[in-house]
N, C-alpha and C positions, 0 to 999 in steps of 0.2 A: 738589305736583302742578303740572305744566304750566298756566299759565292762559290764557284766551282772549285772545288781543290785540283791541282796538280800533281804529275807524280812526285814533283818534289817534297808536296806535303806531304802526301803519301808515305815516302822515305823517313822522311824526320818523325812523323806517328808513327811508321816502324821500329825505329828506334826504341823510341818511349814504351812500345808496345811490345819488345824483345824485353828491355827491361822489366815491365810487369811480369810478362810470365813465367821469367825468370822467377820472381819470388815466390807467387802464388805455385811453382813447381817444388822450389825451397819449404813451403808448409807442409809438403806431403810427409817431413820427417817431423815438422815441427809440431804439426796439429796433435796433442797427445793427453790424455788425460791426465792432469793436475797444472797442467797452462791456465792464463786468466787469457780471457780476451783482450784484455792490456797489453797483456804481453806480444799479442800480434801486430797493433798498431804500435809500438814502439820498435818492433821488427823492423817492420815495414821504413818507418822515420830512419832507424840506425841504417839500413839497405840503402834509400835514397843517397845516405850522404856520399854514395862511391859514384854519385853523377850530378856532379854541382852544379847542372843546367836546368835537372829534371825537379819538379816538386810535385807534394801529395796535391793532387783537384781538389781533391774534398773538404780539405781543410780551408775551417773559414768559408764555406762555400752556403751561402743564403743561410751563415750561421751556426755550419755543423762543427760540433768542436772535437773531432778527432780526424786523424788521417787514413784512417779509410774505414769501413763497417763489416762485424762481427755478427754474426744473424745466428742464433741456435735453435733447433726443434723449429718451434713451431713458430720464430721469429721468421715473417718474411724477407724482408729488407731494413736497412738502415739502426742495425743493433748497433750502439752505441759503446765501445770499448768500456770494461769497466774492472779493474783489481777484484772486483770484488764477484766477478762472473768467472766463475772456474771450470773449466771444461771437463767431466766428465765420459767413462769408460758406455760407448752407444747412441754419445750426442753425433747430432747431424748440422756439421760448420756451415754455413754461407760466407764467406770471406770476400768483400766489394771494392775493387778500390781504383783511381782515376790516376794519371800522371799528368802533370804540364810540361811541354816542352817546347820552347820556341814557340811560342804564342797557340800551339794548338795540343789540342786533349783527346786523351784514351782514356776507355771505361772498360773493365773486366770482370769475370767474376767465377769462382769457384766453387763447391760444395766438397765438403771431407765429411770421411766415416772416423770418429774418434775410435780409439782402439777396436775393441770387438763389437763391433752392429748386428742386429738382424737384420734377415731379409726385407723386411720392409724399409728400412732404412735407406738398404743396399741397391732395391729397386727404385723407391723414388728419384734416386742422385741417378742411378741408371738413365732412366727415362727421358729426365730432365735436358743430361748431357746429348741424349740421341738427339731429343727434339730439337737442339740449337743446330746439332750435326747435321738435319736433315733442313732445318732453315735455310740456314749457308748455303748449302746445296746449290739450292737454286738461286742464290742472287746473281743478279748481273744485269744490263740494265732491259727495260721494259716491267719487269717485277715489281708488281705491286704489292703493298705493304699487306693487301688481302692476301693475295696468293699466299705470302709468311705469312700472316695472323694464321690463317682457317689450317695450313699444312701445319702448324706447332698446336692447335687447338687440337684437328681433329684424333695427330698421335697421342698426344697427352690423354685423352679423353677413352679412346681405343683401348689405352690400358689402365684407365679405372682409375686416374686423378682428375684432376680439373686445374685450369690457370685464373690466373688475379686476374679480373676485368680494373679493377682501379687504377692500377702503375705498369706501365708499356715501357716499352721501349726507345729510342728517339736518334734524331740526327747528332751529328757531335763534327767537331770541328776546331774551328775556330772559339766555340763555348762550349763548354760542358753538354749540356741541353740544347738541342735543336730542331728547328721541325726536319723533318717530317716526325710524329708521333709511328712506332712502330708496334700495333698491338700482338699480341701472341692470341690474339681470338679474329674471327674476321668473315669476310668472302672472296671468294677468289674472283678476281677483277675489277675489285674493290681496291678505292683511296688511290692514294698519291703515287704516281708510276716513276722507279728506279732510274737514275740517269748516271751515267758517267761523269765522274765529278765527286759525286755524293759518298758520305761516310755516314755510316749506321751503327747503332749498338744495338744490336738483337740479342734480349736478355729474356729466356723462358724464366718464370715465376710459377711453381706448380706445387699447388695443395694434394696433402692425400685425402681431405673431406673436401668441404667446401669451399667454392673460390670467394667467400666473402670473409672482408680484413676487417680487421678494429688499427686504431691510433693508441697508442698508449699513452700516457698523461705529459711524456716526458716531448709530444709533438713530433718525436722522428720516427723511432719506432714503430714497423706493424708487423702485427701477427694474425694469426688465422683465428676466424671466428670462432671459430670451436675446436681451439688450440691442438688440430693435428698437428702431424709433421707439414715443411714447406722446404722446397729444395729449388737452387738460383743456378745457375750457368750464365756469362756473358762474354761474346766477343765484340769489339770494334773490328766492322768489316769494309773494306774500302771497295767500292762500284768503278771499277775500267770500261776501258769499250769493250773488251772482248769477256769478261767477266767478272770476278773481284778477286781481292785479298783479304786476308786474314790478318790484320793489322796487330790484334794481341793476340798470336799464335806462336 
């Protein structure tokens, strides 16, 4: 059974959680056209080594063989670092990545405008970012995962994207993955109610067509069925009595 964290774990995923956004801050000069998305996850590996407790989650993780995930356009989640993906003056980054520490894990995630974007580019990552913004908001405990699902659905929606029904959100802790499952679609006073204790990654996934994904041959990778753009944000947020924290803030 899931157990309740304390603030001391809380503390130590802060840690681990400073350090993430630390780097994904670090990309904001890094992300630039003519970079490979290799480039980031070897970023990322040379950065860890300045915290010899901390390691990549993802790595090795039910198999994934890089340390953290590169998402471009119309890649949803889990791009696969690669020499040979070169990033491009308008691409739109999704950058994902987890830390271990001290037996417990953080998940984060960012989106970048590679050099000069358009508006639409510019809005989706907008949006995106609000919708976690306005997530967050309200956690603390009693909050059900409804409440979050429908208030991250209905703003998304309001401005004329849609979210991935297939890949939600989840508890984290002590494992990578944990319940509760935390959709970005929902009803308010719906599913599993918020407690004190509990650590969450509330990650909006938002299309600018349709919220239905394909797999790519390569098993990790997804992208949009009809390969619009797709733009990611994620925090790990910890649940107190009196409210939460922002664990990778």
């Amino acid at each position: 059974m899931r157990r309740k964290l304390t603030q001391d774990d809380f503390q130590i995923m802060r840690k681990a959680g400073q350090v993430a956004a630390a780097f994904l801050d670090k990309l904001k000069d890094m992300v630039v056209p003519g970079i490979t998305t290799k480039d980031i996850d070897t970023a990322f590996d040379t950065f860890l080594q300045n915290y010899k407790e901390m390691s990549a989650a993802f790595k090795g993780y039910m198999g994934y063989p890089a340390s953290l995930c590169v998402s471009v356009n119309e890649e949803v989640i889990h791009g696969i670092p690669s020499v040979e993906k070169i990033l491009k003056n308008g691409d739109l980054v999704s950058v994902d990545l987890g830390i271990k520490y001290k037996g417990l894990y953080v998940d984060t995630t960012s989106s970048y405008c590679v050099g000069d974007c358009d508006e639409k580019v510019l809005r989706i990552a907008r949006v995106t970012k609000e919708a976690l913004d306005k997530a967050i908001a309200i956690v603390r405990p009693g909050v059900t995962v409804g409440d979050i699902g429908s208030l991250i659905q209905d703003f998304v929606e309001q401005n004329g994207f849609s979210v991935v029904r297939r890949f939600v959100g989840h508890g984290i802790g002590e494992d990578l993955h944990l319940p509760p499952e935390v959709p970005n679609f929902g009803i308010k006073n719906d599913g599993y109610r918020l407690k004190a204790g509990d650590a969450v990654a509330i990650e909006p996934m938002v299309c600018e067509g349709t919220h239905e994904v394909s797999l790519l041959e390569n098993d990790w990778t997804v992208i949009t069925a009809d390969n619009k753009l797709s733009a990611h944000y994620e925090h790990t947020i910890g649940v107190t009595e009196d409210g939460s924290i922002v664990i990778t803030g």
